[in-house]
Backbone as XML, in Angstrom:
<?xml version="1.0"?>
<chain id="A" units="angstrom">
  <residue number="1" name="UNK">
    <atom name="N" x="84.928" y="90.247" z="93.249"/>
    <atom name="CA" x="84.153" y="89.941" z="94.440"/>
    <atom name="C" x="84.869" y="90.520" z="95.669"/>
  </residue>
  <residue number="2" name="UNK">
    <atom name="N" x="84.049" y="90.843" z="96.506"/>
    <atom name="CA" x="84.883" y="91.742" z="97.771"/>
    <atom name="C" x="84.267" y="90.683" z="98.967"/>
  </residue>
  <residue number="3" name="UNK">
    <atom name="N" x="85.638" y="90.673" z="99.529"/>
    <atom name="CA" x="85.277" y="89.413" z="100.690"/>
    <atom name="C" x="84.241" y="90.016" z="101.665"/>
  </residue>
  <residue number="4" name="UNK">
    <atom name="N" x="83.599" y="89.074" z="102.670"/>
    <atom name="CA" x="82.347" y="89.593" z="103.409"/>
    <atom name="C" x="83.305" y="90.359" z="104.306"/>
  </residue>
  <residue number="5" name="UNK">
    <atom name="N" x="84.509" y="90.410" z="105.165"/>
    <atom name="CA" x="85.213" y="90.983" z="105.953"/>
    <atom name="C" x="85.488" y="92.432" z="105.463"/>
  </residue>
  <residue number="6" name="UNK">
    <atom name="N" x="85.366" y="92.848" z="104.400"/>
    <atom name="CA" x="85.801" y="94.086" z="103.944"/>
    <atom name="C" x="84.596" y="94.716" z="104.213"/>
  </residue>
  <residue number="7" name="UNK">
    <atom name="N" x="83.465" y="94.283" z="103.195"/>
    <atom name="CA" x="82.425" y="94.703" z="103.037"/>
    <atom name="C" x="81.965" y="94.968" z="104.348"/>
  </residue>
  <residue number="8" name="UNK">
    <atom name="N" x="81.749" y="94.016" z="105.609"/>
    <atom name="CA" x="81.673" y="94.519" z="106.907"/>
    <atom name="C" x="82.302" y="95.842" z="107.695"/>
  </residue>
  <residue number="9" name="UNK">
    <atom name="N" x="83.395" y="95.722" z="107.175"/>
    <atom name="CA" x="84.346" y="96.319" z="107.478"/>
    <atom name="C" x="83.845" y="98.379" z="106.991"/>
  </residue>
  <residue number="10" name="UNK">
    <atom name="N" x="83.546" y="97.970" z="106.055"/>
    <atom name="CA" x="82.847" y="99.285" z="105.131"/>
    <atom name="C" x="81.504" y="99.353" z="106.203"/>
  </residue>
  <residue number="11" name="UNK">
    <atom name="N" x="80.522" y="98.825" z="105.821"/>
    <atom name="CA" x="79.601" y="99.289" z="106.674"/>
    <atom name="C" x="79.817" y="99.725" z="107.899"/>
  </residue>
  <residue number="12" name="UNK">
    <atom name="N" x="80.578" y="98.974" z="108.606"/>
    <atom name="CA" x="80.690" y="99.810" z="110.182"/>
    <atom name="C" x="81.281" y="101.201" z="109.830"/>
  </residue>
  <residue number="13" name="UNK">
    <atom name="N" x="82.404" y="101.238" z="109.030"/>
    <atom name="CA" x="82.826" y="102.649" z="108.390"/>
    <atom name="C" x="81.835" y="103.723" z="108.597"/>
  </residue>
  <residue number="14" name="UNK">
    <atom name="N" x="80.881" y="103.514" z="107.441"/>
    <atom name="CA" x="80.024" y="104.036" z="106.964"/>
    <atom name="C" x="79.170" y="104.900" z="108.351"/>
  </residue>
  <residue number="15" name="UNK">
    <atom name="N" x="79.235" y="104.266" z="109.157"/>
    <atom name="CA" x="78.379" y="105.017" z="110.344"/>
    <atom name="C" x="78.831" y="105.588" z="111.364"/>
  </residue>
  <residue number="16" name="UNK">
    <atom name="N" x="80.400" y="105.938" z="111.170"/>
    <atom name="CA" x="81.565" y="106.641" z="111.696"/>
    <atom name="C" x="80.602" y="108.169" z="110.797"/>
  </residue>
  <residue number="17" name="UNK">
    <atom name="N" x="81.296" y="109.198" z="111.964"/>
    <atom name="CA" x="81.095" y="110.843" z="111.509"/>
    <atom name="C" x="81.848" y="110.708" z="110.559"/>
  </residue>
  <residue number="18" name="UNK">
    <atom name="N" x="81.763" y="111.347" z="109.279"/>
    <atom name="CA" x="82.516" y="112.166" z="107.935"/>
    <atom name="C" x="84.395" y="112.321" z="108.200"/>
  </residue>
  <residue number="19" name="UNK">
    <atom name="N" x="84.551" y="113.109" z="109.391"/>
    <atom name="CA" x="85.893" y="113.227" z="109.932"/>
    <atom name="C" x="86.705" y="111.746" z="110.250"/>
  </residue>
  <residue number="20" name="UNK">
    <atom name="N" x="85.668" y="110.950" z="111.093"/>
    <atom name="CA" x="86.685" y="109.653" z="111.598"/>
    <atom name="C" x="86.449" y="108.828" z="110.150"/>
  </residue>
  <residue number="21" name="UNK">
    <atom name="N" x="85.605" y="109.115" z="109.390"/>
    <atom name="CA" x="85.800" y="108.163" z="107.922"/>
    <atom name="C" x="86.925" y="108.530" z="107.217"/>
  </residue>
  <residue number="22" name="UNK">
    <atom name="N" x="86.928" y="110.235" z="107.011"/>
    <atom name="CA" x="88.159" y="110.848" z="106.214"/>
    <atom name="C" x="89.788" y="109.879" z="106.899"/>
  </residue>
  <residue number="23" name="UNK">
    <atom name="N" x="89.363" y="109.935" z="108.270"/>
    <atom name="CA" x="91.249" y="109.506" z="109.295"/>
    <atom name="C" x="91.182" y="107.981" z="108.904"/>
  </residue>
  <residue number="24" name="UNK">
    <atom name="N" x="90.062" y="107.377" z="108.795"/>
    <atom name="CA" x="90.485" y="106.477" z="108.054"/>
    <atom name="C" x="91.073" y="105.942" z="107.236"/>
  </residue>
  <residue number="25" name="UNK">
    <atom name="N" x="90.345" y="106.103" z="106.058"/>
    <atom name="CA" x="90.818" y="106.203" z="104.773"/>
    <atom name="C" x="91.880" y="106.792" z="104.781"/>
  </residue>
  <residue number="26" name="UNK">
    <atom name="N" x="92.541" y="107.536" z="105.193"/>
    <atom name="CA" x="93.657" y="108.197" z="104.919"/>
    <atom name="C" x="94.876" y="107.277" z="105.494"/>
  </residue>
  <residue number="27" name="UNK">
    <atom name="N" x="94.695" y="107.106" z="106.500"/>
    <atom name="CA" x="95.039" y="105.618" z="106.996"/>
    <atom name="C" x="95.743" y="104.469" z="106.583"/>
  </residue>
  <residue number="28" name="UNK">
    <atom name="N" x="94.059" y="103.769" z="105.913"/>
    <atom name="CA" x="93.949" y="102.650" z="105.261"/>
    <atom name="C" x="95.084" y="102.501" z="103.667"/>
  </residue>
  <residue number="29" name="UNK">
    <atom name="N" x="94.884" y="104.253" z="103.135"/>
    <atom name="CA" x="95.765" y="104.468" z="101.778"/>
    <atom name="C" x="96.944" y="104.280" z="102.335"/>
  </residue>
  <residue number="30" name="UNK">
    <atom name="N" x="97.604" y="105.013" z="103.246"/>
    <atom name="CA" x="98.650" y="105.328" z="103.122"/>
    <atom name="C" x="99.402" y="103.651" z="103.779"/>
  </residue>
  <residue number="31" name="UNK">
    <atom name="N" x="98.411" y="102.901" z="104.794"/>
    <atom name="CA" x="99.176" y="101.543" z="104.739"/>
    <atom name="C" x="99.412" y="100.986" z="103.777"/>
  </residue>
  <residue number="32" name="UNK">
    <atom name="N" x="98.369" y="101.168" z="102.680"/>
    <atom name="CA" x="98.439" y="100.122" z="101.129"/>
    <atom name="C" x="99.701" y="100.491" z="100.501"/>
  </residue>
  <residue number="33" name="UNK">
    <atom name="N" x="100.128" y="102.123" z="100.531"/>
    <atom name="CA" x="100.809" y="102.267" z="99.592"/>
    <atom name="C" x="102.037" y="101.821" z="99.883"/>
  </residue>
  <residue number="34" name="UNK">
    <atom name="N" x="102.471" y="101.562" z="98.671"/>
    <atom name="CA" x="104.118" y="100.803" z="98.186"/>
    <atom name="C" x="105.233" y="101.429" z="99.259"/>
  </residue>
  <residue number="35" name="UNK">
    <atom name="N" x="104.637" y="102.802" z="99.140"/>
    <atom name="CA" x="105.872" y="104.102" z="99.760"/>
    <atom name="C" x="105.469" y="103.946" z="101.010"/>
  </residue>
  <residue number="36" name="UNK">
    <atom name="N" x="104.737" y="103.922" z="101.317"/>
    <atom name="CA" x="103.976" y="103.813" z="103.205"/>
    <atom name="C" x="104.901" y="102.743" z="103.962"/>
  </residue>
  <residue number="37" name="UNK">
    <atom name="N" x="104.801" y="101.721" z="102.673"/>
    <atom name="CA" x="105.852" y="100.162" z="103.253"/>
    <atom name="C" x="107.408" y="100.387" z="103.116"/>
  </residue>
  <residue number="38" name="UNK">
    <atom name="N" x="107.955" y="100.961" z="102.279"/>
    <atom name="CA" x="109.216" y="101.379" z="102.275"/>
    <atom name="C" x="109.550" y="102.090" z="103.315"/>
  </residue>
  <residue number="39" name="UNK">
    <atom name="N" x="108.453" y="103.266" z="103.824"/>
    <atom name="CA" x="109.021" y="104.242" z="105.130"/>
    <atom name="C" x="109.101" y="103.478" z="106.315"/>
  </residue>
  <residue number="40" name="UNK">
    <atom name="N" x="107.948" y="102.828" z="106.332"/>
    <atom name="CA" x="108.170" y="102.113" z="107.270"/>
    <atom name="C" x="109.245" y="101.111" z="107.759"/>
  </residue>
  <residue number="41" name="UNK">
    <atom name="N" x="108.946" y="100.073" z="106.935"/>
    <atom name="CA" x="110.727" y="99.481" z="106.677"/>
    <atom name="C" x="111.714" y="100.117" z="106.998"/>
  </residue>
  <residue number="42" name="UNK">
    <atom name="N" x="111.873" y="101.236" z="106.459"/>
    <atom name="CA" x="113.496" y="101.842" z="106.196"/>
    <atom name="C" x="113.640" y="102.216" z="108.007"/>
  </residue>
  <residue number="43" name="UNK">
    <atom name="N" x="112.190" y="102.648" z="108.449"/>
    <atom name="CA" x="112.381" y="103.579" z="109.834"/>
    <atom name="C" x="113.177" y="102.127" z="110.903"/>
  </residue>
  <residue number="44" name="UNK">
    <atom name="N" x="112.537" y="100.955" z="110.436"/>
    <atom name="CA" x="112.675" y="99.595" z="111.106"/>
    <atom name="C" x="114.119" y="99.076" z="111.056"/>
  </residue>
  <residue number="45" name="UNK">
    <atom name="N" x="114.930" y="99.950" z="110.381"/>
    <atom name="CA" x="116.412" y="99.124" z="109.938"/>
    <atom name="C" x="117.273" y="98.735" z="111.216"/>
  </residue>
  <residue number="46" name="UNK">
    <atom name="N" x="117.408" y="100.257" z="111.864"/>
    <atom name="CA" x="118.325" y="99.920" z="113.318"/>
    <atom name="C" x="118.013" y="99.413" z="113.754"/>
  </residue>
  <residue number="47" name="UNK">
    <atom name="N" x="116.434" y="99.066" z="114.902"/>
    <atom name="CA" x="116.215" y="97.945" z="115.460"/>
    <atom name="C" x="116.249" y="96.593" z="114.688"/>
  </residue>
  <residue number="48" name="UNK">
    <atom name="N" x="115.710" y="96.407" z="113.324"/>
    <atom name="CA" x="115.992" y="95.120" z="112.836"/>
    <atom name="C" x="117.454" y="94.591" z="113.079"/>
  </residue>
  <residue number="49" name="UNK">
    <atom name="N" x="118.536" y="95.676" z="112.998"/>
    <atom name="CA" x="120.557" y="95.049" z="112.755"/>
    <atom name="C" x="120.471" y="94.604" z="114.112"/>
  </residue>
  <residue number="50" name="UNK">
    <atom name="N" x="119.679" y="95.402" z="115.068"/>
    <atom name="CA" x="120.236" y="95.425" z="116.709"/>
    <atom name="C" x="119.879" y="94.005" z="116.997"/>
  </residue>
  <residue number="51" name="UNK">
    <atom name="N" x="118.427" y="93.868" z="116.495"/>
    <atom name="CA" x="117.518" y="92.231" z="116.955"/>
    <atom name="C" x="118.750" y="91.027" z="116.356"/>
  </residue>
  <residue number="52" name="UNK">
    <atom name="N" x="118.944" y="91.387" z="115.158"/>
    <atom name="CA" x="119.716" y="90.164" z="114.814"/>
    <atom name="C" x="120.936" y="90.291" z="115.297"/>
  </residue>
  <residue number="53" name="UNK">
    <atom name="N" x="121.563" y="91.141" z="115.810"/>
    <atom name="CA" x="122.799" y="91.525" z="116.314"/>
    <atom name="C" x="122.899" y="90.189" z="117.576"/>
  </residue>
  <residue number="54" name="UNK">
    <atom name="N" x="121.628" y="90.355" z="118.374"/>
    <atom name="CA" x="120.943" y="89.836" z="119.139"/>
    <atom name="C" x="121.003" y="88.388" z="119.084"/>
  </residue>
  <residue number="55" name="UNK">
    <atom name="N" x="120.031" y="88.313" z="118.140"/>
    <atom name="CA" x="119.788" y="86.461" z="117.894"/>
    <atom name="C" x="121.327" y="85.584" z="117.918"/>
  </residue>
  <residue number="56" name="UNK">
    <atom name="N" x="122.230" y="86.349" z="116.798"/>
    <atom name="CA" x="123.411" y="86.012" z="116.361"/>
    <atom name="C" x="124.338" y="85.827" z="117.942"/>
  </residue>
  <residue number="57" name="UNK">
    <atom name="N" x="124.488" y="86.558" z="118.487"/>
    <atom name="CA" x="125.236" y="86.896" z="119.670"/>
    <atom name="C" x="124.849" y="85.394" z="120.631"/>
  </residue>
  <residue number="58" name="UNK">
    <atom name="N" x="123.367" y="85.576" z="120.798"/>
    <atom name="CA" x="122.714" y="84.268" z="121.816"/>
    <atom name="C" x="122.863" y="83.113" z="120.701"/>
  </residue>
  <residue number="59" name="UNK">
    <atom name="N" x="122.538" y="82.661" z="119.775"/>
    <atom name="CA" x="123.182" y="81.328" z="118.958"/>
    <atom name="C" x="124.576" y="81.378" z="119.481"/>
  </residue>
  <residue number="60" name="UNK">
    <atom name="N" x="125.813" y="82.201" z="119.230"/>
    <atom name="CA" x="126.971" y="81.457" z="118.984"/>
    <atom name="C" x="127.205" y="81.169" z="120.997"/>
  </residue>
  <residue number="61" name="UNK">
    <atom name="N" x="126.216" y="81.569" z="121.852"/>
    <atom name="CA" x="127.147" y="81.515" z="123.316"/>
    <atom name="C" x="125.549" y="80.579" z="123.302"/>
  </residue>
  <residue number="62" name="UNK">
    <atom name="N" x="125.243" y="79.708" z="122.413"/>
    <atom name="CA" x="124.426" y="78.893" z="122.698"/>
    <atom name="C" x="123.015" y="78.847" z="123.613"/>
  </residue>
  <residue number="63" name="UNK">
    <atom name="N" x="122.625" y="79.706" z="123.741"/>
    <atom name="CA" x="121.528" y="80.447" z="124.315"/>
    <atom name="C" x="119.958" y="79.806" z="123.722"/>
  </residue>
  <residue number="64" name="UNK">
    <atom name="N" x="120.218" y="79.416" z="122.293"/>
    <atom name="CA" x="119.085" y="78.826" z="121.019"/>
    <atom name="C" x="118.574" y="77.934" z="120.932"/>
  </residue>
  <residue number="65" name="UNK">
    <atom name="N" x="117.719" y="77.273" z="121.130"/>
    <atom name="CA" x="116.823" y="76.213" z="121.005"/>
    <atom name="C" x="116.459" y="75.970" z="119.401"/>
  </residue>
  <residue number="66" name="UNK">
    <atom name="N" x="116.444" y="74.660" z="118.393"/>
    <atom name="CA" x="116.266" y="74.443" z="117.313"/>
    <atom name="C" x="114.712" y="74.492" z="117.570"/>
  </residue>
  <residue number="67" name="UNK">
    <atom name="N" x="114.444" y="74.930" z="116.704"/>
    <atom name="CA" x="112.629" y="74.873" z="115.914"/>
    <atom name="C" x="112.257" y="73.985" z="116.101"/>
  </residue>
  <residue number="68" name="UNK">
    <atom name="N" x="110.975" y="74.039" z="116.608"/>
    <atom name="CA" x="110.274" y="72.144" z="116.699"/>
    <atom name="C" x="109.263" y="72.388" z="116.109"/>
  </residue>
  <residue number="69" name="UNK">
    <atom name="N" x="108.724" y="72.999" z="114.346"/>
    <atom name="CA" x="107.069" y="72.701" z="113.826"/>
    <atom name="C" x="106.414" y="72.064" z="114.177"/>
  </residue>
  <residue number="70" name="UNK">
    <atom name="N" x="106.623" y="70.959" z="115.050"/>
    <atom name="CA" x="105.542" y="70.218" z="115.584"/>
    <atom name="C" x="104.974" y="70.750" z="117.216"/>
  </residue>
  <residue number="71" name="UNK">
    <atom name="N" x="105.296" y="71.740" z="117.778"/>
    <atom name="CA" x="105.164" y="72.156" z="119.152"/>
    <atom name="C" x="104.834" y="73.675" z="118.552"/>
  </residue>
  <residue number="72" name="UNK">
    <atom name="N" x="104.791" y="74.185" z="117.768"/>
    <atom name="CA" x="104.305" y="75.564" z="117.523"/>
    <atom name="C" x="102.457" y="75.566" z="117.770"/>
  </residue>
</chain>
């Protein structure tokens, strides 16, 4: 079964010119794929060390507020 959001999702497609359907799809594959998520990731590494470099730095000079799940 294909959720109604996809299927929507297709029809509006569908009435895109041939070209903006092709940039789509091409798109849409290359987010799905396994390797699309690895490049991406991997491109994300330095800023990810820097962010936590970050977080870590403001926790220990106490900068951090504990989580409250109930105020999110």
């Amino acid at each position: 079964m294909v959720a109604k959001q996809l299927e929507e999702a297709f029809a509006e497609l569908a009435k895109l010119p041939e070209d903006e359907q092709i940039s789509i799809a091409e798109w849409l594959l290359a987010e799905l794929s396994e390797r699309g998520w690895q490049k991406r990731f991997a491109e994300t590494g330095d800023l990810l060390d820097k962010l936590a470099d970050e977080a870590l730095k403001d926790y220990k000079e106490g900068r951090t507020e504990e989580l409250d799940p109930d105020t999110l």
